[in-house]
Phi, psi and omega in degrees: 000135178267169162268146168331113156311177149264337179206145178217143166249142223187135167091000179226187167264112175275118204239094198282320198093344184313141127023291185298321185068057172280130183253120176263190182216346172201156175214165189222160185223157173179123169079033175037052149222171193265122200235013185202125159216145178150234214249173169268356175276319182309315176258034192259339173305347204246041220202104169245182154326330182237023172272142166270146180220124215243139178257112136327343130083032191060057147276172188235161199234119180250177144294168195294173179261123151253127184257121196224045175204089170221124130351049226290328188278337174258356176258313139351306165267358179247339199306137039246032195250132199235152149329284159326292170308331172320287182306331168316295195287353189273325174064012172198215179278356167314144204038027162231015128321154156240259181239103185108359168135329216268322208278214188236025187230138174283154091273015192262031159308136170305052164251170183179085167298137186205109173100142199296319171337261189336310184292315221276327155357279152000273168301328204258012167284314192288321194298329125073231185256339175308282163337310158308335195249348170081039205235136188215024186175144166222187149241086164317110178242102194151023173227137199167196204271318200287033151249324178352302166267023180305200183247359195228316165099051185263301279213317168283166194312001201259354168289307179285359196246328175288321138006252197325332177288316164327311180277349177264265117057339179081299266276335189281114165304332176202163177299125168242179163198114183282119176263129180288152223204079158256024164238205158265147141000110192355051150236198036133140164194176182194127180310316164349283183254026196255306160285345177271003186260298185308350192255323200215013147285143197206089195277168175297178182280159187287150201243052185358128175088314210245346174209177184168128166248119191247358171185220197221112196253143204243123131290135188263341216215162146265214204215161186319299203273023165225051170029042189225021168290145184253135217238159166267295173301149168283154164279162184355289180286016171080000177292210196182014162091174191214145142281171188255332160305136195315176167132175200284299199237178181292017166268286205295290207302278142048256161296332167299306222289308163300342167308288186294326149334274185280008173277290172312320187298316194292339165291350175069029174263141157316156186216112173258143192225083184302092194230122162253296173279159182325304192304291182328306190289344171299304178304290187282354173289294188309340174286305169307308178292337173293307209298311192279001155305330196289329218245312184084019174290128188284081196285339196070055165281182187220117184271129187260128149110263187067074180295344184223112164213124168331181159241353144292336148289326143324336204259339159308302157314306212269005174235021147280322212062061185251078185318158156230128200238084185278163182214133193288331163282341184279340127329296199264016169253345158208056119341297211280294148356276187308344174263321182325323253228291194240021201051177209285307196305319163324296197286042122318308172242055188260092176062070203258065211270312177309289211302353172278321183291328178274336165272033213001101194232125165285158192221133196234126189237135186251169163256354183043026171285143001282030153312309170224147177338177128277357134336062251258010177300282178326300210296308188272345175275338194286303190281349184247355184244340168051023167250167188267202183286305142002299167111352178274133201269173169207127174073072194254037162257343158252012163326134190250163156290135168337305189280325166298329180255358129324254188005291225272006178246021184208297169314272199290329185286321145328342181268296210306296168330300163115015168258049177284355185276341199237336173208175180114330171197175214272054181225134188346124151110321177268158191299120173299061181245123167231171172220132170264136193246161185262329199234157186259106187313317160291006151231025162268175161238151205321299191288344183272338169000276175309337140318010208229151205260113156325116162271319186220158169207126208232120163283104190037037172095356177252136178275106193285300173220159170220151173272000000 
């Protein structure tokens, strides 16, 4: 006799995400795993007196969406205002600085958070807005004391204390994981403190399921259209860009940079690297690899954004095992930026998402919010159609498949997490995070994507939202 689910969907298409790419018809959950997937004469035994049992009526079923670059605290204070729309409305580089001028982020918005109260607001604003959208996991990437005195209070330990208090409390809608921040939000570092943050920091403890601080966020670079991406060609006035770490010359920077690298890996942290221009993502695919060469340890680092990347650096990334974590909407909204900055022969290795995927590189695609929606609807329709709001396309020879930016929203950022055994796609046995689409994302087309309705999101076998 089996035991009873708790929940069962019957009657649609089930998008397991599996090794196989298996499309079910039906799955049942119970004790918050996945405890049935097949047909529905397979899971209908498991259907007792107390299963909620849902007919899809041919509707579609994903594993939950992990956006797995997102800003949770700050897209909170800041919602309904992205960033992006900022740069839409400026029509040139205004709102796309980061902080003193160098990163890729505004964070000097008129938010200003002050006391973990306030963050924890925040957070539980974003969660929201998540829970609608079928987003069941996220990445904070970024917080720790070299925020402490920031300008937005997004960014700092009080962020990590609230995370966490939340998550001991149930109050959190979906799995985060955090990355620690000892320097500023896309400015300023240093090895210096960087080692002395790893030396004498203490982030809180991990909340199984619902929070985990797993490493260490490095910025190496600023981004193109504010000329402070550190680039092999020059821009226009011949300059060539920077690291944002300290040091006398681009030797000295350099060499910290490779320094704070092997310090966090020798330290046993995952390490994510907001690396844009070519010379950075080059610099820094090699730095990864030197360091998890020395151990042979498997870190999941990753390289964020890589707006310029070789293909000699792809091939590197993909014979590291180094992920990459992009966000799809940022091409086709400034490619034109980005040519302005280094001429139109730059965007050759401009968001280069197929040719990462065809050198196998894991490729993990984010929203960067509030940078870009959270919407990862927007996110997968961007990437597989590479047009902007506009209908202009950019760069359609690295246009991706329906199903690779499912993957890169579900499948790999469980890989990035280092949790592909336990979550991430739709099989016995893995945590029962789900998402219901009213329509089969494979079979709309690609641009109506964002139009087709979330119906449900399911957590660890609890139904988070409905429509």
């Amino acid at each position: 006799m089996h035991e009873h689910a708790d929940l069962v969907l019957t009657g649609g298409r089930v998008h397991t995400m599996d090794a196989a790419g298996t499309v079910a018809e039906a799955v049942a959950t119970r004790g918050g795993t996945i405890a049935a997937v097949g047909t529905a004469e397979d899971v209908a035994p498991l259907a007792g007196r107390g299963t909620r049992v849902v007919r899809l009526a041919g509707r579609a079923v994903l594993p939950g969406i992990n956006d797995s670059h997102l800003h949770g605290v700050w897209l909170g204070a800041m919602w309904p205002a992205l960033l992006m729309d900022r740069l839409a409305g400026t029509g040139g580089h205004a709102g796309t600085g980061g902080h003193a001028g160098t990163g890729g982020h505004e964070h000097t918005a008129p938010v200003r958070l002050a006391g973990e109260e306030r963050v924890a607001k925040a957070i539980l604003r974003t969660a929201g807005l998540l829970a609608p959208l079928g987003i069941t996991g996220y990445t904070e990437p970024g917080l720790g004391p070299g925020e402490d005195g920031g300008a937005t209070g997004c960014f700092g330990t009080s962020a990590l204390r609230a995370y966490a208090d939340l998550a001991e409390r149930g109050e959190l809608t979906a799995r985060v994981t955090a990355l620690m921040l000892f320097g500023e939000l896309d400015g300023r570092s240093s090895a210096d403190e960087l080692a002395e943050g790893l030396r004498t920091f203490a982030p809180p403890p991990d909340v199984p399921g619902r929070f985990r601080v797993a490493g260490v966020k490095i910025f190496a670079d600023g981004i193109p259209p504010m000329r402070t991406a550190w680039t092999e060609r020059p821009y226009a006035d011949g300059s060539t860009g920077a690291l944002l770490v300290d040091g006398r010359d681009d030797a000295d920077r350099e060499a910290a940079l490779r320094a704070m690298i092997d310090a966090a890996h020798a330290a046993g942290h995952q390490i994510g690297v907001h690396a844009t221009g070519d010379r950075a993502t080059r610099v820094v695919a090699d730095a990864l690899a030197t360091a998890q060469a020395r151990d042979g340890r498997d870190a999941r680092h990753y390289l964020i954004h890589g707006d310029l990347l070789s293909p000699a650096t792809l091939e590197v990334l993909a014979r590291a095992g180094i992920g990459l974590n992009t966000q799809a909407g940022i091409p086709v909204a400034t490619a034109p930026l980005l040519a302005d900055a280094l001429g139109a022969d730059a965007l050759r290795d401009a968001w280069p998402v197929r040719s990462a995927l065809d050198a196998g590189v894991r490729l993990s695609l984010s929203s960067d919010a509030p940078v870009l929606t959270p919407d990862w609807r927007a996110g997968v329709a961007a990437a597989v159609t590479r047009a902007g709001l506009d209908g202009t396309v950019r760069g359609p020879e690295q246009r991706i498949a329906v199903a690779d930016a499912l993957r890169a929203y579900t499948v790999t950022p469980a890989w990035q997490d280092g949790a592909e055994r336990w979550k991430g796609s739709v099989e016995p046995g893995k945590a029962a995070d789900l998402c219901v689409l009213a329509d089969d994302p494979l079979g709309v087309e690609p641009a109506a994507l964002p139009s087709v309705p979330v119906e449900m999101t399911v957590l660890d076998g609890r139904v988070v939202y409905e429509s």
